[in-house]
C-alpha positions as CSV (number, residue, x, y, z in Angstrom):
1,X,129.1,112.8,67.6
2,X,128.4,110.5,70.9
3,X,131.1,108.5,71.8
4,X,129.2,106.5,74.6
5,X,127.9,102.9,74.5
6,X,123.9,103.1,74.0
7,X,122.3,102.9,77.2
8,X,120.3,99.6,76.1
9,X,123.7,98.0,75.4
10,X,125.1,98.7,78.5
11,X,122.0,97.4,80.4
12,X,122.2,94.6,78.4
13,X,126.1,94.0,79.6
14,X,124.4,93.9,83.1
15,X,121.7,91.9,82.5
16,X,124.7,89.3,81.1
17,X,127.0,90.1,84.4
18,X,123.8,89.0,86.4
19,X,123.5,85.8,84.8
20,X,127.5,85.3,84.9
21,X,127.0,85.6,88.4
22,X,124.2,83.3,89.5
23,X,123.9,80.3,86.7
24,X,127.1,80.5,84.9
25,X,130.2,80.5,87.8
26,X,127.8,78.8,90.1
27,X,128.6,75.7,87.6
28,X,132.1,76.5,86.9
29,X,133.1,75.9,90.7
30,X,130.9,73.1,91.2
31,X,132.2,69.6,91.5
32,X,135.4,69.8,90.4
33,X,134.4,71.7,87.2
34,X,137.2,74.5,87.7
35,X,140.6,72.5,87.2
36,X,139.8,73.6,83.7
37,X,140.7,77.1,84.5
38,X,143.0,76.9,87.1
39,X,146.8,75.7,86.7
40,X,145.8,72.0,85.8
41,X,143.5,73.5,82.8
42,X,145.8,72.8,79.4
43,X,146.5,68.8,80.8
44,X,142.6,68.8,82.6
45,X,141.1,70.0,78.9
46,X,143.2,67.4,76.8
47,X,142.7,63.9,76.7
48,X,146.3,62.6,76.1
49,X,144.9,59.1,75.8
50,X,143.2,59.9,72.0
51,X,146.2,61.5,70.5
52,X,145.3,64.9,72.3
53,X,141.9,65.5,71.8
54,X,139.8,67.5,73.5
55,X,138.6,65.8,76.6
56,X,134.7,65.2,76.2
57,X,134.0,66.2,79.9
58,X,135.5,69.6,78.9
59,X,133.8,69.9,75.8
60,X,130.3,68.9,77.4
61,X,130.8,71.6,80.5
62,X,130.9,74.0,77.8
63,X,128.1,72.7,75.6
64,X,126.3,73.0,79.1
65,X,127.1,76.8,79.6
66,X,126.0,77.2,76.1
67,X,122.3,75.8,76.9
68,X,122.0,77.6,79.9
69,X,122.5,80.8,77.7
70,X,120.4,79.7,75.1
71,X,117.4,79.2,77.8
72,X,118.2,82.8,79.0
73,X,117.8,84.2,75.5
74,X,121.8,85.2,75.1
75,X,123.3,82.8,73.5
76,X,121.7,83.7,69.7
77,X,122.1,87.3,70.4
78,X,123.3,88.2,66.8
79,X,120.8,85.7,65.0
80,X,117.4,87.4,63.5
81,X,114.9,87.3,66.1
82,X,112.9,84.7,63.9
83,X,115.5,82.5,65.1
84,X,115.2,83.2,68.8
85,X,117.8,86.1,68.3
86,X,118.1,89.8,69.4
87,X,119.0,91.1,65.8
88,X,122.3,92.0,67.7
89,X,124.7,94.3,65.8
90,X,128.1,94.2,64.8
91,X,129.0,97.1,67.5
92,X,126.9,95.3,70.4
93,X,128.9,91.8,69.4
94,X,132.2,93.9,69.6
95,X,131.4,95.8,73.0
96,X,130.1,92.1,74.2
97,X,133.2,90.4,72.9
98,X,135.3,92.8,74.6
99,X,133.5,93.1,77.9
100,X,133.7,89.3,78.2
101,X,136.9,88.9,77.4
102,X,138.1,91.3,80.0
103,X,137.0,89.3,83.1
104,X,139.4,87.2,82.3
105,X,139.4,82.6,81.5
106,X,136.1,81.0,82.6
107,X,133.1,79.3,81.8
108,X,131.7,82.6,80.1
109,X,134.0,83.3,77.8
110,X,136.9,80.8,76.6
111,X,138.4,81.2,73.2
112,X,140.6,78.3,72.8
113,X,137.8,76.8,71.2
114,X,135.6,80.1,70.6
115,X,133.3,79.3,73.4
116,X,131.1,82.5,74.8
117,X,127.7,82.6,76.2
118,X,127.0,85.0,73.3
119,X,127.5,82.7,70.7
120,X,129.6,83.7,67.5
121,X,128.2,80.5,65.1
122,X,129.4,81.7,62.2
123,X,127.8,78.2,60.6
124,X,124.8,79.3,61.7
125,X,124.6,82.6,60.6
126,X,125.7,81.2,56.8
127,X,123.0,78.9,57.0
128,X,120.1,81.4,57.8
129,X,121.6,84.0,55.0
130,X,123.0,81.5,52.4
131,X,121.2,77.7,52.7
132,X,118.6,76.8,50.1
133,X,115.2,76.4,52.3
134,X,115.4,72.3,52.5
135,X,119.1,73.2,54.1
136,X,117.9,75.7,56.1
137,X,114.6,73.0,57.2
138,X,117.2,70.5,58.1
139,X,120.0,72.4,59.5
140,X,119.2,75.7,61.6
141,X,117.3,74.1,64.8
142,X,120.4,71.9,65.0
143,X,123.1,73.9,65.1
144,X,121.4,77.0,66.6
145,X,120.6,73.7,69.7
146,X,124.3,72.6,69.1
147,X,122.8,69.2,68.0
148,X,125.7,68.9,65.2
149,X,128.1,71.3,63.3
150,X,129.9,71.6,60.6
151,X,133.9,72.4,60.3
152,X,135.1,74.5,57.6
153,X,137.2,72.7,54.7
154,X,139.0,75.9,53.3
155,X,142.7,75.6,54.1
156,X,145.1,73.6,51.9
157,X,148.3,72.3,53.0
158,X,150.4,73.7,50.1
159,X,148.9,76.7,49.6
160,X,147.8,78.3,53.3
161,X,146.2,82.0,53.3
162,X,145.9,81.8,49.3
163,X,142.5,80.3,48.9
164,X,142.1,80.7,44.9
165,X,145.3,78.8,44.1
166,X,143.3,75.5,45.3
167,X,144.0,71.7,44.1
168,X,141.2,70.1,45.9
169,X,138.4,69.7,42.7
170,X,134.7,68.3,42.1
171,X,133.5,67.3,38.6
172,X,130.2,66.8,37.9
173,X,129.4,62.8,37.4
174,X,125.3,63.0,36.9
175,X,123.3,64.3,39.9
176,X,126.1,63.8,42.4
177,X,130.0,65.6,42.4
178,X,133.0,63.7,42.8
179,X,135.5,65.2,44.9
180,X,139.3,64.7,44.9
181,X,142.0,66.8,47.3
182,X,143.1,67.6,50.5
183,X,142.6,70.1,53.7
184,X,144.3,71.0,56.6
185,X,143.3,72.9,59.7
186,X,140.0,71.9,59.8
187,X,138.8,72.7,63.1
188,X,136.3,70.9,65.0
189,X,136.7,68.1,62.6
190,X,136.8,65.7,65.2
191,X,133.4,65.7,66.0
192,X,131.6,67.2,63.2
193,X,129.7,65.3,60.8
194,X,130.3,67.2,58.2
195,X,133.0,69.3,56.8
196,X,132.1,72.5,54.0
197,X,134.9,71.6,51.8
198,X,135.8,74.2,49.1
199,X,136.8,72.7,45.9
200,X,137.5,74.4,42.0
201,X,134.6,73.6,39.8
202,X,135.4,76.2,36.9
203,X,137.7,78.8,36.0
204,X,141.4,78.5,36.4
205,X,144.4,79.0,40.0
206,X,143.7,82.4,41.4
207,X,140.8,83.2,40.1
208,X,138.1,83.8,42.8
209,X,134.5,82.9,41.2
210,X,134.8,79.0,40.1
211,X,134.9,77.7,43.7
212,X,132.2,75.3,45.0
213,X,131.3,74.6,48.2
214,X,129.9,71.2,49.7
215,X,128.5,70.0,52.8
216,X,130.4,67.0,52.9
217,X,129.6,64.3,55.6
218,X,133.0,63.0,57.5
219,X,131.6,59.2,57.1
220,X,131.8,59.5,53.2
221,X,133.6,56.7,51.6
222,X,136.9,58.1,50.4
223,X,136.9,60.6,53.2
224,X,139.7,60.7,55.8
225,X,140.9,62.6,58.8
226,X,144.9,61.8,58.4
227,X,145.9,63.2,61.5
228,X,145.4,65.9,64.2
229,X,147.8,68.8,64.2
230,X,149.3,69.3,67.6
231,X,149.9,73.0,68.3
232,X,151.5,75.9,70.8
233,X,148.2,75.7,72.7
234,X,146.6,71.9,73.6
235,X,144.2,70.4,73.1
236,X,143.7,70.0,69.6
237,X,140.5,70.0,67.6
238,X,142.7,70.4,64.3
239,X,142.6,68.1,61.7
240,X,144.3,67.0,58.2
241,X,142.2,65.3,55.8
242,X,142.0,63.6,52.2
243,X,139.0,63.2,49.6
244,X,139.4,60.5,47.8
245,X,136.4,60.2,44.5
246,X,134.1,61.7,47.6
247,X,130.7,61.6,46.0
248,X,127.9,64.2,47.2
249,X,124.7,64.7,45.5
250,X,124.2,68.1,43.6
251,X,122.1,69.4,46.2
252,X,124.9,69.5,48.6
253,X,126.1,72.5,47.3
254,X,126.0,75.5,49.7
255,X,125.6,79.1,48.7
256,X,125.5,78.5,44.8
257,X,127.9,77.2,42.1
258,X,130.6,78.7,41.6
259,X,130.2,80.8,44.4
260,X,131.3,79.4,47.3
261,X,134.3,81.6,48.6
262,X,132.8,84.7,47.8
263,X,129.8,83.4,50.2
264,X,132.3,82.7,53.1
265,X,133.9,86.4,52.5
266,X,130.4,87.9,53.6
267,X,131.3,87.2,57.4
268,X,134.8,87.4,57.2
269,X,134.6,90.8,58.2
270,X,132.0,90.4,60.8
271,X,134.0,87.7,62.4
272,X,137.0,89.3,62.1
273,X,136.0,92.6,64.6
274,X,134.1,90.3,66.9
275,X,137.6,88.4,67.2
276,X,139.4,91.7,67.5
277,X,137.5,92.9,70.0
278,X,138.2,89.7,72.1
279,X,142.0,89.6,71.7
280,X,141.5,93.7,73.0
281,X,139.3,92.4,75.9
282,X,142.0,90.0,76.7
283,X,144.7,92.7,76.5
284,X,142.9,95.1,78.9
285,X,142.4,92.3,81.3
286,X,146.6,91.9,81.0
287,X,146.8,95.3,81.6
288,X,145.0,95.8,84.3
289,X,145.5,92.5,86.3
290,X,149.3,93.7,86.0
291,X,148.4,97.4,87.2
292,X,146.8,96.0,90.4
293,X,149.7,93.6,91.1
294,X,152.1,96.3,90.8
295,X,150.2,97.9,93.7
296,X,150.1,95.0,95.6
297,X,153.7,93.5,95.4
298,X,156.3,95.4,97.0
299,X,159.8,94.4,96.6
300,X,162.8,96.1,98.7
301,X,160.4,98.2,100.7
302,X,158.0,99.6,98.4
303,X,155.7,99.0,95.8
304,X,156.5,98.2,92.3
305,X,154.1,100.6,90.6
306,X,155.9,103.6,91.9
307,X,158.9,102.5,89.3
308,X,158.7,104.3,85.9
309,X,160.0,100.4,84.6
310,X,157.2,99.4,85.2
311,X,154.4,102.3,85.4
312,X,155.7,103.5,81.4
313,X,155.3,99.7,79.2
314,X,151.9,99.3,81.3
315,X,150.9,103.1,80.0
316,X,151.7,102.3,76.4
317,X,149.8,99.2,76.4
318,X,146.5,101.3,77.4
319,X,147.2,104.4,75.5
320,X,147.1,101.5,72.6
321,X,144.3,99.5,74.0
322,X,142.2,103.3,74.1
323,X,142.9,104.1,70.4
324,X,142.1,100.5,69.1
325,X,138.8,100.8,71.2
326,X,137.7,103.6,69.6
327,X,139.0,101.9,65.8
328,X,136.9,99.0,66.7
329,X,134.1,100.9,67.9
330,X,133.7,103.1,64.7
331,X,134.6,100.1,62.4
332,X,132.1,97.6,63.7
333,X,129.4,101.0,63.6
334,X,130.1,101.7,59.7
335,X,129.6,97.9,59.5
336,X,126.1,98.4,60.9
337,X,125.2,101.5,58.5
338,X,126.4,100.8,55.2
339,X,127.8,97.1,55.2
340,X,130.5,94.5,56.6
341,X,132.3,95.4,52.6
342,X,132.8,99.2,53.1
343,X,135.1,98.8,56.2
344,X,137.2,96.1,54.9
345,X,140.2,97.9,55.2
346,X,139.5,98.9,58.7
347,X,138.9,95.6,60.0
348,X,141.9,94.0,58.9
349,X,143.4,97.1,61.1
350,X,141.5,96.5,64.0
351,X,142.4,92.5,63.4
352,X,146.1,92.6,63.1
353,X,146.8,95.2,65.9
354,X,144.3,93.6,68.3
355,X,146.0,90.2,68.2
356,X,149.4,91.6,68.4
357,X,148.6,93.9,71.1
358,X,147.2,91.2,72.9
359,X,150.6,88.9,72.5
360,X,152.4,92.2,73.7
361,X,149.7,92.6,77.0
362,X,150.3,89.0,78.0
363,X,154.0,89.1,77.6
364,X,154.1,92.4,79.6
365,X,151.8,90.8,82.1
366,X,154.4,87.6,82.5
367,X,157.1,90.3,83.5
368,X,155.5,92.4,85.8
369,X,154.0,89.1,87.7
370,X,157.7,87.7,87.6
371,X,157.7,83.9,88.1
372,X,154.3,83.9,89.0
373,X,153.1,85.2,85.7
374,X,155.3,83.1,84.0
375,X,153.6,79.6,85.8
376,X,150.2,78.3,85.2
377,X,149.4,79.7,88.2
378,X,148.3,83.1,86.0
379,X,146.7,82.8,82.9
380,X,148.7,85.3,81.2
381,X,151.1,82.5,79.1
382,X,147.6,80.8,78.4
383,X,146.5,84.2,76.9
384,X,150.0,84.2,75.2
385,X,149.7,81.1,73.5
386,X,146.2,80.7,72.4
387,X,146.3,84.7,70.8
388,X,149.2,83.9,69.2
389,X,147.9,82.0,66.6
390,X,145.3,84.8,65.6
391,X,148.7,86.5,64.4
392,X,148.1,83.4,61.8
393,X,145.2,81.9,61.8
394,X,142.6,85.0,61.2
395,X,144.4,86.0,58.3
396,X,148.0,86.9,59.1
397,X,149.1,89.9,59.9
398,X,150.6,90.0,56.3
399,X,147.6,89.3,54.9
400,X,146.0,91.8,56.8
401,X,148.2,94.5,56.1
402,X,148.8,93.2,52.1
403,X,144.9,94.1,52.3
404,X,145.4,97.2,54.0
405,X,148.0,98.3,50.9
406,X,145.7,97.5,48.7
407,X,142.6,99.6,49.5
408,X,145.4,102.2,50.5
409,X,146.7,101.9,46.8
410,X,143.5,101.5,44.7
411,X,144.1,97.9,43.9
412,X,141.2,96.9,45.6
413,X,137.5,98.0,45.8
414,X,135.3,97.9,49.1
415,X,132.9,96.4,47.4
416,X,131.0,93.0,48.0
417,X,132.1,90.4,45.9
418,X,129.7,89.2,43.1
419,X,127.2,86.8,44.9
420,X,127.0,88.3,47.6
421,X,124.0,89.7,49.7
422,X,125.1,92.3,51.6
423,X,121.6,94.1,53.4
């Protein structure tokens, strides 16, 4: 049993510090490109003007970072190479995620709005595996080039984590559906032109097969963005909306009648360990940006690390950051070998602990630093705020461990769902 990353991969995490180095931080300090990391970044990033929208000169540095990857061959690492991919695997996306994560807030790597120069397109990768081929022909090229997107219509506003119990319905009316209900959290809906709403088609509340979903575009009649939810962490790229008699032709459909949530499920899993592995790359960088203060800053004539009030919280945190490595390594692994199904209950491990070990890093970070780490000054409250919602938002941590229980207690099966294609 070898416990050490494959040497290919860790070239690979050099070849991606090289081009960090020369193309990527070269444009985050040019002009005055780096107020969006530095103290100014939350009000810099926001424009406060449009109800607190992301402000497009942000949004179109980091659409430039993400081109400049894309030229260099990174930015599709997990797509089939057919696609101008690596084939990347689930354990190389994790080791990435992580390794990126703990250099810290720049143009690299900045989840607020899941921006990396390894690209996690989730879209994408349900277009290539689930799109008929006239989606495929009029879709891939576009998103893999960030031409357009699509946000994700899952989330109801009375009903939250529980997908199956959902209001939001099509019927049938001829060759086209008509669509009636209403979503919230729909990310990225301010600019996308489309929005995969998830609506019942058969079956009855809680049932899991029945559910349809539709590549709906945002400029349908009947189809409104109500508002944009303001959160812990600005700007916001979260929106409410409404369908009201939304028509879409039959061939909107994505991923089969019926089948729609049990489509989404496949990368659940697969999104869910990259996204640990980033809120444990964020931790470590807490950790250790707090270890070498501590060395640094000597209060009343010596150093803070030499007190045990400060040396034993930091050794917790990395005595947990070790054993979640090693979780996440073997879970993303078993993903690779026999499928993203058979380690379901060991991601929604590595998933709940990462993003609450992350909160508990970046809190710890704020103490040690004092006043500093508690300003804007330090990233660490960033780090706070923006991984705190992945205690909600990537299932939350009761979900996560509900899911645990059940695997635990035989009520349910690590299997993939019907419909789906696991290879």
């Amino acid at each position: 049993m070898n416990f050490d990353i494959p040497q290919d991969l860790q070239d690979y995490l050099q070849e991606l510090d090289d081009f960090i180095d020369k193309e990527i931080l070269p444009l985050q300090m040019e002009n005055d490109n780096n107020r969006f990391f530095d103290h100014r970044r939350e009000d810099s990033r926001t424009d406060w003007e449009r109800g607190g929208l992301p402000n497009e000169e942000w949004e179109q540095l980091l659409h430039q970072a993400k081109r400049l990857a894309d030229a260099a061959g990174h930015y599709r690492y997990p797509m089939p190479r057919e696609y101008g991919g690596q084939d990347g695997t689930n354990l190389g996306m994790a080791v990435i995620r992580e390794h990126l994560a703990v250099k810290g807030l720049g143009l690299h790597n900045d989840l607020q709005n899941e921006h990396s120069i390894v690209g996690n397109n989730v879209g994408l990768l349900l277009m290539i595996r689930y799109g008929t081929e006239a989606q495929k022909a009029e879709w891939i090229d576009d998103l893999a080039e960030g031409r357009r997107g699509f946000a994700f219509g899952i989330t109801e506003p009375e009903h939250g984590s529980d997908a199956t119990h959902m209001e939001t319905a099509a019927v049938r009316d001829g060759d086209e559906w008509v669509i009636n209900g209403a979503k919230t959290w729909n990310t990225g809906i301010h600019k996308a032109k489309y929005d995969l709403i998830f609506a019942r088609t058969s079956g009855k509340q809680g049932d899991g097969e029945g559910i349809t979903a539709f590549l709906t575009p945002t400029d349908a009649e009947g189809f409104k963005v109500e508002e944009m939810l303001w959160t812990f962490n600005m700007p916001t790229d979260h929106g409410r909306i409404s369908l009201k008699d939304v028509r879409v032709p039959n061939d909107a459909i994505f991923g089969g009648e019926g089948r729609g949530l049990q489509v989404v499920q496949h990368f659940f899993n697969e999104n869910r360990i990259r996204q640990a592995a980033s809120s444990l790359g964020a931790a470590q960088f807490c950790v250790n940006e707090s270890v070498q203060y501590a060395k640094e800053r000597a209060p009343f004539g010596k150093p803070l690390a030499t007190n045990q009030g400060i040396q034993f919280p930091l050794v917790e945190l990395q005595a947990q950051c070790e054993m979640l490595r090693a979780l996440i390594h073997k879970t993303a692994w078993q993903m690779d070998e026999y499928g993203a199904f058979s380690v379901s209950d060991k991601v929604s491990m590595c998933n709940y602990w990462a993003n609450r070990l992350c909160c508990d890093a970046a809190d710890r970070a704020m103490q040690v630093h004092g006043g500093l780490g508690y300003s804007r000054h330090k990233p660490f409250e960033h780090i706070y705020r923006h991984h705190r919602r992945y205690r909600i938002t990537e299932g939350a941590e009761e979900i996560q461990m509900r899911r645990v229980a059940g695997y635990m207690f035989g009520f349910m099966s690590q299997r993939a769902p019907k419909g789906v294609r696991e290879e």
